[in-house]
Backbone as XML, in Angstrom:
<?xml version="1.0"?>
<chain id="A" units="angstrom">
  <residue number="1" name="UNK">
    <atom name="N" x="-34.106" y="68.815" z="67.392"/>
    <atom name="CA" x="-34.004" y="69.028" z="65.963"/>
    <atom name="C" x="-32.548" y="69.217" z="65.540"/>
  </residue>
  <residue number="2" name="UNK">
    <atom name="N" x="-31.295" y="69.967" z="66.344"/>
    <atom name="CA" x="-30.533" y="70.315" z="65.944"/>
    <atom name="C" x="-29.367" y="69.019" z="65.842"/>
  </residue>
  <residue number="3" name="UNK">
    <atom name="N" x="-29.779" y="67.914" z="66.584"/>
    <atom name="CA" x="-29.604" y="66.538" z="66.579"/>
    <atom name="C" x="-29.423" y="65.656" z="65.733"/>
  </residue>
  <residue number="4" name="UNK">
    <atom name="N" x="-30.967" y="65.824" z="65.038"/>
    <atom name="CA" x="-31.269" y="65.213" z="64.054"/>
    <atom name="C" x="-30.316" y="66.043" z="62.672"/>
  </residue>
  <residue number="5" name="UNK">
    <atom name="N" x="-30.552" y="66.834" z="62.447"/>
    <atom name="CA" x="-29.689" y="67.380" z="61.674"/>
    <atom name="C" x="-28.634" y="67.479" z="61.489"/>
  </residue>
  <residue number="6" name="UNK">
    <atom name="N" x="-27.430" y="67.543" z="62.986"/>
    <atom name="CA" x="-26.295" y="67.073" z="62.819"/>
    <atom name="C" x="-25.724" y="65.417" z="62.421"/>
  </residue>
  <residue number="7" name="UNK">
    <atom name="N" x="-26.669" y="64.553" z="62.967"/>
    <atom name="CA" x="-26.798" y="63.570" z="63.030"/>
    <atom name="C" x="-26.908" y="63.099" z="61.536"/>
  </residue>
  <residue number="8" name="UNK">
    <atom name="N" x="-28.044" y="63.497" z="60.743"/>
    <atom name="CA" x="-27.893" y="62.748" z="58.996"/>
    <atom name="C" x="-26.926" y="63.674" z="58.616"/>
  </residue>
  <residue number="9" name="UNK">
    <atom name="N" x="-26.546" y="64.832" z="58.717"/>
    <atom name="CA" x="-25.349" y="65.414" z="57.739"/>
    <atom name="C" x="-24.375" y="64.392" z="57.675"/>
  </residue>
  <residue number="10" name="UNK">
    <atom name="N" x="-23.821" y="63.802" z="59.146"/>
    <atom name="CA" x="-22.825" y="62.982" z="59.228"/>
    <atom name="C" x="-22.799" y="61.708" z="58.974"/>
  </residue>
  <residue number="11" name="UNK">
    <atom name="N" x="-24.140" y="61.078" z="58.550"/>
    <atom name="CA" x="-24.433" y="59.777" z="57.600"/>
    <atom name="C" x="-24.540" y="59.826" z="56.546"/>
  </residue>
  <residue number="12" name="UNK">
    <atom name="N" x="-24.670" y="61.321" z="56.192"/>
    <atom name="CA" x="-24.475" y="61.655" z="54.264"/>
    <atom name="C" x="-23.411" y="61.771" z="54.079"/>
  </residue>
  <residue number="13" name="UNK">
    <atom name="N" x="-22.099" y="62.562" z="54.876"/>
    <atom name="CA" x="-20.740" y="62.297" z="54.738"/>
    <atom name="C" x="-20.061" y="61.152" z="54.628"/>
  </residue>
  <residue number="14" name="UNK">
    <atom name="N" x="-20.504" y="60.150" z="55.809"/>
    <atom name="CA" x="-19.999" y="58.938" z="56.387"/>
    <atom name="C" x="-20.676" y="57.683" z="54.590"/>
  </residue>
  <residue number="15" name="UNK">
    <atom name="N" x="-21.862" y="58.022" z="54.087"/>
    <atom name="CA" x="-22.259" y="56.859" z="53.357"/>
    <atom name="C" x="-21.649" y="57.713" z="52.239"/>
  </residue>
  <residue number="16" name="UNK">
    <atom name="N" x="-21.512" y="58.333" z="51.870"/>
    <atom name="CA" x="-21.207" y="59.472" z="50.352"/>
    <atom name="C" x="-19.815" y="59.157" z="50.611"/>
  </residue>
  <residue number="17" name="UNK">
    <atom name="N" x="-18.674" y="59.327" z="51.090"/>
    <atom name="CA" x="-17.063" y="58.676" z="51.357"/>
    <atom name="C" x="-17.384" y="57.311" z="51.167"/>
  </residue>
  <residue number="18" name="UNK">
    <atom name="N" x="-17.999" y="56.303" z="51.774"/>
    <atom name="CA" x="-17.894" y="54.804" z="51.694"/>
    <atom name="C" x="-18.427" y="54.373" z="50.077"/>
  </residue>
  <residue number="19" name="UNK">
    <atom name="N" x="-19.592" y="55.230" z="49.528"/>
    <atom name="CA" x="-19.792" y="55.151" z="48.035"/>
    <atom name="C" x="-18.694" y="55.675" z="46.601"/>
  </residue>
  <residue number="20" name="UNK">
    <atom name="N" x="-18.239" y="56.733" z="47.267"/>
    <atom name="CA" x="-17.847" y="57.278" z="46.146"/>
    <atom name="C" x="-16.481" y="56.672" z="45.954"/>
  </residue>
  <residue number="21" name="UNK">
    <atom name="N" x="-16.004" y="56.394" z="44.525"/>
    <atom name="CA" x="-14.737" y="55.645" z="44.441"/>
    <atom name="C" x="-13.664" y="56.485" z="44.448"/>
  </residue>
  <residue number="22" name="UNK">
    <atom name="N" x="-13.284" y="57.747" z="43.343"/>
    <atom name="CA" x="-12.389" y="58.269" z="43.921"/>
    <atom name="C" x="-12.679" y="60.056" z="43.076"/>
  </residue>
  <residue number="23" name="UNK">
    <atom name="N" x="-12.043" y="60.899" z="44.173"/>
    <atom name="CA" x="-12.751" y="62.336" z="43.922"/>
    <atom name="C" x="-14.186" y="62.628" z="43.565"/>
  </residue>
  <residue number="24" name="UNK">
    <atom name="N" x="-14.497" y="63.731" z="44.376"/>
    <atom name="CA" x="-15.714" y="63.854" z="44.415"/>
    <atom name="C" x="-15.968" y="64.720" z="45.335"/>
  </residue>
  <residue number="25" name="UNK">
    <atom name="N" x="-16.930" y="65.242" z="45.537"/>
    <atom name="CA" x="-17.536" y="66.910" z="46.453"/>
    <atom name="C" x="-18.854" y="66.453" z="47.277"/>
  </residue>
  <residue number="26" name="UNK">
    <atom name="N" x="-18.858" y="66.417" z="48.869"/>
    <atom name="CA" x="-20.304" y="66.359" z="49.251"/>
    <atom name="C" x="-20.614" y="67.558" z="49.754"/>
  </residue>
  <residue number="27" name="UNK">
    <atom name="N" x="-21.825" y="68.303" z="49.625"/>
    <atom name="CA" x="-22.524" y="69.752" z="50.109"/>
    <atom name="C" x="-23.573" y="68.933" z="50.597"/>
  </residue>
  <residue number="28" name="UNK">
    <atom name="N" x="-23.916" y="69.289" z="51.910"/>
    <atom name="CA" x="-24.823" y="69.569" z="52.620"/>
    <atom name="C" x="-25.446" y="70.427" z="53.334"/>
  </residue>
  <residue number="29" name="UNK">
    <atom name="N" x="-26.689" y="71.334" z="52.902"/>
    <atom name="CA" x="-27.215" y="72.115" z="53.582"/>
    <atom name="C" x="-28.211" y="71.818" z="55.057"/>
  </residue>
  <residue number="30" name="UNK">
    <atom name="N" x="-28.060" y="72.698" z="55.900"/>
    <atom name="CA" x="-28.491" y="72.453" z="57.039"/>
    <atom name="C" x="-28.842" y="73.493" z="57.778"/>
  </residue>
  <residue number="31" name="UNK">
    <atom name="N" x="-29.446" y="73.329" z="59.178"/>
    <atom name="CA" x="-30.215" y="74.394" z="59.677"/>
    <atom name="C" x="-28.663" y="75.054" z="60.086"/>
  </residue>
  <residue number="32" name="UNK">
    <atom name="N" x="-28.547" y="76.370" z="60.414"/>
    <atom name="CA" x="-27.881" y="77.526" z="60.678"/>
    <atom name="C" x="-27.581" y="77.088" z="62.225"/>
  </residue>
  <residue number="33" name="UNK">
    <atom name="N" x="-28.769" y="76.317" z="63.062"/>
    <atom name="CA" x="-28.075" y="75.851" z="64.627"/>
    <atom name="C" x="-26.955" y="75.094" z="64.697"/>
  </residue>
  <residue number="34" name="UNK">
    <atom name="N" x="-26.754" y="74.242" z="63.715"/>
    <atom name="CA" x="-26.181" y="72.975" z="63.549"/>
    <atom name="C" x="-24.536" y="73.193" z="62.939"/>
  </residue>
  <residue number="35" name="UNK">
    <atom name="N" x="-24.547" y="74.527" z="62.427"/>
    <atom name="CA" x="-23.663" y="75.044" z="61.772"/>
    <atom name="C" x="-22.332" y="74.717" z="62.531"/>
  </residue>
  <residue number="36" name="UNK">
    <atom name="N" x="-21.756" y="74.895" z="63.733"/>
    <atom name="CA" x="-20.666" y="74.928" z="64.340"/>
    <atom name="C" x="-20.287" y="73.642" z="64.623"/>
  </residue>
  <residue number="37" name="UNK">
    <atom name="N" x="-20.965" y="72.119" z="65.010"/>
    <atom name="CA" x="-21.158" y="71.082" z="65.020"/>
    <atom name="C" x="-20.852" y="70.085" z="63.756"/>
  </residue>
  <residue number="38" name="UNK">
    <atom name="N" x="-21.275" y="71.152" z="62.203"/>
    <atom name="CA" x="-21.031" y="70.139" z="60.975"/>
    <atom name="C" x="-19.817" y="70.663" z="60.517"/>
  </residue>
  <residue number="39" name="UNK">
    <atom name="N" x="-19.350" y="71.932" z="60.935"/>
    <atom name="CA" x="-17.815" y="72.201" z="60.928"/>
    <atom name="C" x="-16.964" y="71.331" z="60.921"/>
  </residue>
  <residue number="40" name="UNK">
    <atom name="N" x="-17.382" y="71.211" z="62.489"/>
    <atom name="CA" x="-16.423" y="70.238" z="62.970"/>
    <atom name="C" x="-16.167" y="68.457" z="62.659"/>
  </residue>
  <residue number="41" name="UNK">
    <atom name="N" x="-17.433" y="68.399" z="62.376"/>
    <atom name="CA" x="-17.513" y="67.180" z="61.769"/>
    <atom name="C" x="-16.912" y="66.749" z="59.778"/>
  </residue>
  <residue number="42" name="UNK">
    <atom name="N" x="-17.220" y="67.834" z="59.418"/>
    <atom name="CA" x="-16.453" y="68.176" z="57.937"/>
    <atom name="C" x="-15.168" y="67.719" z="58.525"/>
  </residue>
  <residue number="43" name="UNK">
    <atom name="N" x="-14.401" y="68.708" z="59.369"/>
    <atom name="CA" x="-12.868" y="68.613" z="59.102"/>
    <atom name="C" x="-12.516" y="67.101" z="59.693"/>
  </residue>
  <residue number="44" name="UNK">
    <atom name="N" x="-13.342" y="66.591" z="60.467"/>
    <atom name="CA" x="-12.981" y="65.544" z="60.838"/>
    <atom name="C" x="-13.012" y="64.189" z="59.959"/>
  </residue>
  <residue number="45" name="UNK">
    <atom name="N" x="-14.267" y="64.195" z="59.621"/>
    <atom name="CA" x="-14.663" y="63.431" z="58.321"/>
    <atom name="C" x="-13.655" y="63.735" z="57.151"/>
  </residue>
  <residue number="46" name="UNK">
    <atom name="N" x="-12.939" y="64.592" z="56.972"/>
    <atom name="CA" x="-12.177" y="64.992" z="55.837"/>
    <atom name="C" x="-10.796" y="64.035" z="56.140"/>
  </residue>
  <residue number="47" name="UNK">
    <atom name="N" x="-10.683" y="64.175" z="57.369"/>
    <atom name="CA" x="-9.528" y="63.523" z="57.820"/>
    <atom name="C" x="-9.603" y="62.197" z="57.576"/>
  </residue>
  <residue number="48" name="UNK">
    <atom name="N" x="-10.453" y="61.896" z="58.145"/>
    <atom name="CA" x="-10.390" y="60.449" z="58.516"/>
    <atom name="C" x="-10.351" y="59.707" z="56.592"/>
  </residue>
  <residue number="49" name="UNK">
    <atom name="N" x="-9.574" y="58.766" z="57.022"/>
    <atom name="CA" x="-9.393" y="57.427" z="55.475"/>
    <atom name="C" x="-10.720" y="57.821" z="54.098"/>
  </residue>
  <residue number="50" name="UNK">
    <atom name="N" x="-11.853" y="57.630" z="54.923"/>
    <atom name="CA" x="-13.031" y="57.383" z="54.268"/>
    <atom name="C" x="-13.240" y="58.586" z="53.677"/>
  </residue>
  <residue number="51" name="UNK">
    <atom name="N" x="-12.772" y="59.889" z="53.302"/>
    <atom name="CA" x="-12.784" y="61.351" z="52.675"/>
    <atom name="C" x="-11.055" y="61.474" z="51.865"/>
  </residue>
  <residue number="52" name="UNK">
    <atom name="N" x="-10.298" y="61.324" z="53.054"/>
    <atom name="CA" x="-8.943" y="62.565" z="52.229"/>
    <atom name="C" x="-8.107" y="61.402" z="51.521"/>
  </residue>
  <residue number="53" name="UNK">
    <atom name="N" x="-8.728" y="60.086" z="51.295"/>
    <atom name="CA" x="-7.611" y="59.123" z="50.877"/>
    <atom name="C" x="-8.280" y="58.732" z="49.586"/>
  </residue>
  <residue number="54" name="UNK">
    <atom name="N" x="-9.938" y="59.213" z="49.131"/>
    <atom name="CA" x="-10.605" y="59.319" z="47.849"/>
    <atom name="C" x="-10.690" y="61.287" z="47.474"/>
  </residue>
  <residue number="55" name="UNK">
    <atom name="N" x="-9.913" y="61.928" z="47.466"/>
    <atom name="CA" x="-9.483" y="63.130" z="47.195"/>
    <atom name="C" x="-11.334" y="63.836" z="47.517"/>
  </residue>
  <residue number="56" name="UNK">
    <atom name="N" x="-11.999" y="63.460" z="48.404"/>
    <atom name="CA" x="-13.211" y="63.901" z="48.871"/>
    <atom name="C" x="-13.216" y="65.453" z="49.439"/>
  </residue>
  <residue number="57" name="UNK">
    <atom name="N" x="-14.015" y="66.401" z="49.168"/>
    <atom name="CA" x="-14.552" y="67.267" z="49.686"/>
    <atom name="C" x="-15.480" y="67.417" z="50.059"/>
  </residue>
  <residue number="58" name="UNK">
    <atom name="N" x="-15.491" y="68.062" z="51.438"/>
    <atom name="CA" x="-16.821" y="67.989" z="52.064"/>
    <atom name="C" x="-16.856" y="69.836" z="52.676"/>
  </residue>
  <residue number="59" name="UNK">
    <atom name="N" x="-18.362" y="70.065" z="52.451"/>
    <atom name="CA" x="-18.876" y="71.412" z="52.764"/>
    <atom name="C" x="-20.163" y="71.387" z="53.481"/>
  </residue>
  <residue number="60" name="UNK">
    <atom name="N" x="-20.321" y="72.545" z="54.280"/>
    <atom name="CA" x="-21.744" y="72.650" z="55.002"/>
    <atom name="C" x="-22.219" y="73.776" z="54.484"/>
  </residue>
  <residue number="61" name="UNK">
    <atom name="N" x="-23.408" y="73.850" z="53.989"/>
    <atom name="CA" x="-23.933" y="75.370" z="53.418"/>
    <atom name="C" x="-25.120" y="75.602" z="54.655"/>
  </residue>
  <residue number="62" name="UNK">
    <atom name="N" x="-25.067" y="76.605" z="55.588"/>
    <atom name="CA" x="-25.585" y="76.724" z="56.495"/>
    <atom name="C" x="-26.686" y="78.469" z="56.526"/>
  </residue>
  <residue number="63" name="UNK">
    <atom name="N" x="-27.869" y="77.841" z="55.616"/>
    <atom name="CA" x="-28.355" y="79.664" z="54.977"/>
    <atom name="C" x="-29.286" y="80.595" z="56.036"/>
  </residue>
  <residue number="64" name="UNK">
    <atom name="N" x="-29.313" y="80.011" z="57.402"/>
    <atom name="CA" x="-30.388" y="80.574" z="58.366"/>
    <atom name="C" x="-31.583" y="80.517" z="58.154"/>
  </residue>
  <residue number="65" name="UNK">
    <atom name="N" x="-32.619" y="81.170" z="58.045"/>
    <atom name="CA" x="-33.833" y="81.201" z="57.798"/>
    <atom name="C" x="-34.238" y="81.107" z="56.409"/>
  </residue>
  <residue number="66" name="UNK">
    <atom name="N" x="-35.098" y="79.826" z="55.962"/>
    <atom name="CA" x="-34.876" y="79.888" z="54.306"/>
    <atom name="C" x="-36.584" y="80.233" z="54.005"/>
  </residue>
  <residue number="67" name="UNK">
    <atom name="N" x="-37.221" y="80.697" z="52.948"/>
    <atom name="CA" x="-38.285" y="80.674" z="52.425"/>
    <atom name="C" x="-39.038" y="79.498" z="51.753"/>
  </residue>
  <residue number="68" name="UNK">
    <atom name="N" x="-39.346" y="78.568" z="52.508"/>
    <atom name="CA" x="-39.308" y="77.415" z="51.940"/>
    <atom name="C" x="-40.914" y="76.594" z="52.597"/>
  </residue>
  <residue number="69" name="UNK">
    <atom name="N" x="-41.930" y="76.038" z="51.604"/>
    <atom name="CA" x="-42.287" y="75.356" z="51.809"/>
    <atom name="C" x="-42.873" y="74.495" z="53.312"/>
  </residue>
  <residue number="70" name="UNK">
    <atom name="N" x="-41.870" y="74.424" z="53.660"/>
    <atom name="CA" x="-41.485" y="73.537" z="54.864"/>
    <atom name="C" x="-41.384" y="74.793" z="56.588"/>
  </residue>
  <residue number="71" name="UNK">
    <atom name="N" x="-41.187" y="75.619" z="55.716"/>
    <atom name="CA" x="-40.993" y="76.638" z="56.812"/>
    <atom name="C" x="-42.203" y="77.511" z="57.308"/>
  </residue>
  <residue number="72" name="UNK">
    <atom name="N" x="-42.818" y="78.406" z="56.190"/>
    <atom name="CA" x="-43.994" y="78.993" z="56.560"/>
    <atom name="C" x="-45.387" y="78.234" z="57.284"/>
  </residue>
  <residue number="73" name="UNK">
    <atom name="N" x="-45.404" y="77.526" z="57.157"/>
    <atom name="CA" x="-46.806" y="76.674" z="57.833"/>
    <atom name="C" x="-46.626" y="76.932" z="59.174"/>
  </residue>
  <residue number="74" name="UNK">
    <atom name="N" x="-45.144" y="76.413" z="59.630"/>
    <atom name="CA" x="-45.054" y="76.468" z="61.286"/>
    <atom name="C" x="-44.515" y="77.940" z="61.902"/>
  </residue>
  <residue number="75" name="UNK">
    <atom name="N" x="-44.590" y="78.871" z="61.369"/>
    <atom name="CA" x="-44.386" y="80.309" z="61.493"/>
    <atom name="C" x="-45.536" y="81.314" z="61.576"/>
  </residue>
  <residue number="76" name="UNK">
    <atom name="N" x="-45.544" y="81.975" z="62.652"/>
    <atom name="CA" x="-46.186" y="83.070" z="62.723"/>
    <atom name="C" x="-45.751" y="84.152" z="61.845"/>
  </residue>
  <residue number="77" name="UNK">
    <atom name="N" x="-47.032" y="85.131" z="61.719"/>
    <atom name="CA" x="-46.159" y="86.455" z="61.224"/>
    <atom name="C" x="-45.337" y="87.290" z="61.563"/>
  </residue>
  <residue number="78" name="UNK">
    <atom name="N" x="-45.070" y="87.278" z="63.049"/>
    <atom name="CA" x="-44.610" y="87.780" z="64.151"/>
    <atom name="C" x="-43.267" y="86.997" z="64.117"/>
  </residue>
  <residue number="79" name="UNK">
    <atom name="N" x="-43.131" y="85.719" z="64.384"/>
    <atom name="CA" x="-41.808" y="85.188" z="63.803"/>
    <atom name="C" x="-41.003" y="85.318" z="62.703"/>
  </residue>
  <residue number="80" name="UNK">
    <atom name="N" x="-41.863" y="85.166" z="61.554"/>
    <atom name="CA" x="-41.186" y="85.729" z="60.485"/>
    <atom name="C" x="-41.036" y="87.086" z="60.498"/>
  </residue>
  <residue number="81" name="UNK">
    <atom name="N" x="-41.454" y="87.756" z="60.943"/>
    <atom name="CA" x="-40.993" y="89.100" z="61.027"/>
    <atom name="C" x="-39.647" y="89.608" z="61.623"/>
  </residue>
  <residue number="82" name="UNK">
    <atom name="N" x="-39.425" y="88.591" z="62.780"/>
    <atom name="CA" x="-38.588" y="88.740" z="63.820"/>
    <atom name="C" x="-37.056" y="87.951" z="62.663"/>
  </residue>
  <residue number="83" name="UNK">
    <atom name="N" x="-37.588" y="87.169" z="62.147"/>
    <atom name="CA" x="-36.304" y="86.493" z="61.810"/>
    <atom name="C" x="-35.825" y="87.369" z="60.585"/>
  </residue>
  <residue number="84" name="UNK">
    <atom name="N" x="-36.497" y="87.882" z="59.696"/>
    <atom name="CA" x="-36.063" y="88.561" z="58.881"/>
    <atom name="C" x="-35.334" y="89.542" z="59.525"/>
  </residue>
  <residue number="85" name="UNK">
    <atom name="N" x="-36.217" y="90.516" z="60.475"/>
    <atom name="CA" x="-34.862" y="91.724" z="60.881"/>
    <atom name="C" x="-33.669" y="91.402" z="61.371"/>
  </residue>
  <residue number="86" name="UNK">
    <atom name="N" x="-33.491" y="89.605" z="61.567"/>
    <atom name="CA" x="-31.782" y="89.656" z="61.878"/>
    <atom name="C" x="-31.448" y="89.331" z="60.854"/>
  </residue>
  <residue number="87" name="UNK">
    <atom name="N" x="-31.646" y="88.960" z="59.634"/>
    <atom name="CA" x="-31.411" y="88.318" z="58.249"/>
    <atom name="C" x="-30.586" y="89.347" z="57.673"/>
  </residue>
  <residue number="88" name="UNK">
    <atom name="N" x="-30.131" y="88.998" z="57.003"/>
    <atom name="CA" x="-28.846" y="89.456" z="55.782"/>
    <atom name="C" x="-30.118" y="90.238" z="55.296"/>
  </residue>
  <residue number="89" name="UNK">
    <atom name="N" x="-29.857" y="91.241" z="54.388"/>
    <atom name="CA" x="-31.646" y="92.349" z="53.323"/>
    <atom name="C" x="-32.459" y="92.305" z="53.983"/>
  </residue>
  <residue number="90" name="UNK">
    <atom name="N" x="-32.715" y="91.841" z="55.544"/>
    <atom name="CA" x="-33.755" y="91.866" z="55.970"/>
    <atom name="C" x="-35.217" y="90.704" z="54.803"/>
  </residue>
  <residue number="91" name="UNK">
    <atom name="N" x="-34.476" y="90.092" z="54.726"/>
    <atom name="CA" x="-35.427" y="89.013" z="53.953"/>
    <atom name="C" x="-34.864" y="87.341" z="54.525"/>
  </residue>
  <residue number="92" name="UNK">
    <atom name="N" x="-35.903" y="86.759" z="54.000"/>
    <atom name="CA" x="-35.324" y="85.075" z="54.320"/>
    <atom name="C" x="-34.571" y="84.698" z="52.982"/>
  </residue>
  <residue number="93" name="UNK">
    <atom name="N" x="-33.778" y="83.701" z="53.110"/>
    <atom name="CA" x="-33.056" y="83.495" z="52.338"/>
    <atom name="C" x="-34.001" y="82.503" z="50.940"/>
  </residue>
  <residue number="94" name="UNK">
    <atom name="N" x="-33.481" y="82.384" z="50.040"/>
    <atom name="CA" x="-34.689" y="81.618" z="49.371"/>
    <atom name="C" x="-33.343" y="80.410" z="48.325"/>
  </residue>
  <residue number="95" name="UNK">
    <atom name="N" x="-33.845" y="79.825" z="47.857"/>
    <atom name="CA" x="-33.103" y="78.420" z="47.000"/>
    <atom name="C" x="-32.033" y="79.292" z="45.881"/>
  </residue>
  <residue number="96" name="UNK">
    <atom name="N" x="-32.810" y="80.275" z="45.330"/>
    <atom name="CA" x="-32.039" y="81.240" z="44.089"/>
    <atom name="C" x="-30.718" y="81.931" z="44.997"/>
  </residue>
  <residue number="97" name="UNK">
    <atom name="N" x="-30.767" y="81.616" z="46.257"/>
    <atom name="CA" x="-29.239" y="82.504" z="47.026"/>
    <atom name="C" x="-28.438" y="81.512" z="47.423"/>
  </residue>
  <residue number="98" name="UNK">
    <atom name="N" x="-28.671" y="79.995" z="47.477"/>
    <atom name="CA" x="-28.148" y="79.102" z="47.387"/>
    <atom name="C" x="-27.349" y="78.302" z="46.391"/>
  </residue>
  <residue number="99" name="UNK">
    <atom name="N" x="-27.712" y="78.422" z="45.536"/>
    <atom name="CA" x="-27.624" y="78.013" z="43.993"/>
    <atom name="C" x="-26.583" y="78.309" z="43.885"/>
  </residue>
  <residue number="100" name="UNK">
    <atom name="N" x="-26.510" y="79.985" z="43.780"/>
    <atom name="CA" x="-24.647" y="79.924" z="43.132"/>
    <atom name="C" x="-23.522" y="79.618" z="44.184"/>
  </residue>
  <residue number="101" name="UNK">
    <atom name="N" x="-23.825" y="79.709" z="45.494"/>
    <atom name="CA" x="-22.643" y="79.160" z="46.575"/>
    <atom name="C" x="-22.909" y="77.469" z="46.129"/>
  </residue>
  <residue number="102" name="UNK">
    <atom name="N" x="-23.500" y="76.793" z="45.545"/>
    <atom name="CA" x="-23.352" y="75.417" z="45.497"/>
    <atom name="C" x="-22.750" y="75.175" z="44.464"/>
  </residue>
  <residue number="103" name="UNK">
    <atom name="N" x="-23.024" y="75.885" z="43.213"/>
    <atom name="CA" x="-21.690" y="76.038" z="41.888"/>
    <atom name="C" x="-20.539" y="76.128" z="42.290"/>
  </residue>
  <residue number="104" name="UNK">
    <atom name="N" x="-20.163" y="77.373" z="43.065"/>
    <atom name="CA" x="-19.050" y="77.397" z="43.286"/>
    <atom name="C" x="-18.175" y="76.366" z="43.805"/>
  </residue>
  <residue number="105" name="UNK">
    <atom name="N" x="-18.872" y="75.591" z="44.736"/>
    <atom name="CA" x="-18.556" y="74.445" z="45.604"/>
    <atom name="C" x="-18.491" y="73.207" z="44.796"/>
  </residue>
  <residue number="106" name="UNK">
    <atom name="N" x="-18.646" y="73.494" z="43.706"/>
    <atom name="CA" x="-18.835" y="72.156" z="42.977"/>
    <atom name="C" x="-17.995" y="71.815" z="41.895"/>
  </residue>
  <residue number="107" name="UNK">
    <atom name="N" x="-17.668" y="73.535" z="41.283"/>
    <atom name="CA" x="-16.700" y="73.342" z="40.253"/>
    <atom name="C" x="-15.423" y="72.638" z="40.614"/>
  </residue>
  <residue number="108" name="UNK">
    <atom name="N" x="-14.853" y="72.567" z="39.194"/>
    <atom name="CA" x="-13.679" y="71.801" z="39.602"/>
    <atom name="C" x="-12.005" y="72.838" z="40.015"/>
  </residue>
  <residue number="109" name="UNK">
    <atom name="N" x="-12.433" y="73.993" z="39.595"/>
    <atom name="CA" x="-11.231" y="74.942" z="39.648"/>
    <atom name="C" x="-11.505" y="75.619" z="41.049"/>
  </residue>
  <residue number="110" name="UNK">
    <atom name="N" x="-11.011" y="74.692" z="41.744"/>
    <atom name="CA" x="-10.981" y="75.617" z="43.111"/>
    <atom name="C" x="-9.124" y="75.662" z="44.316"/>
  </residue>
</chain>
């Protein structure tokens, strides 16, 4: 999984630079494993022609355990339990704690 995830972040970077004509911001959120991997791939991707030569920014928003849809089905209660007590409030993170780190990332005064 953590594969796959590193893997399209860096085809949303790689096709989002080859689309966009000039300035512009890509955010991609992703699982929290993957986090140290899309780092590295940001700064690299930033480098390379296809990002820092169309004034491109690129970010990874990496929120750990999210409340989502997609998540509870394949979770025990016992898991979710477990993941919350390492969580930031002891809660999962949910879309409304995302939101404003993606404003920020987006405005133009940075």
């Amino acid at each position: 999984m953590s594969a796959v995830n590193t893997k399209s972040a860096f085809l949303i970077f790689k096709a989002s630079g080859l689309n966009f004509t000039d300035g512009g911001k890509i955010i991609t959120i992703v699982t929290s494993l993957a986090r140290k991997a899309l780092s590295s791939i940001s700064r690299v991707g930033w480098r390379r022609s296809w990002l820092v030569h169309k004034r491109i920014s690129a970010d990874c928003i990496a929120p750990g355990p999210m409340d989502t849809p997609f998540f509870d089905p394949q979770e025990t209660d016992d898991s979710i339990a477990y993941l919350k007590s390492g969580a930031m409030e002891g809660r999962l993170t949910t879309l409304e704690d995302i939101a404003p780190i993606v404003k920020i990332l987006v405005t133009e005064e940075q």
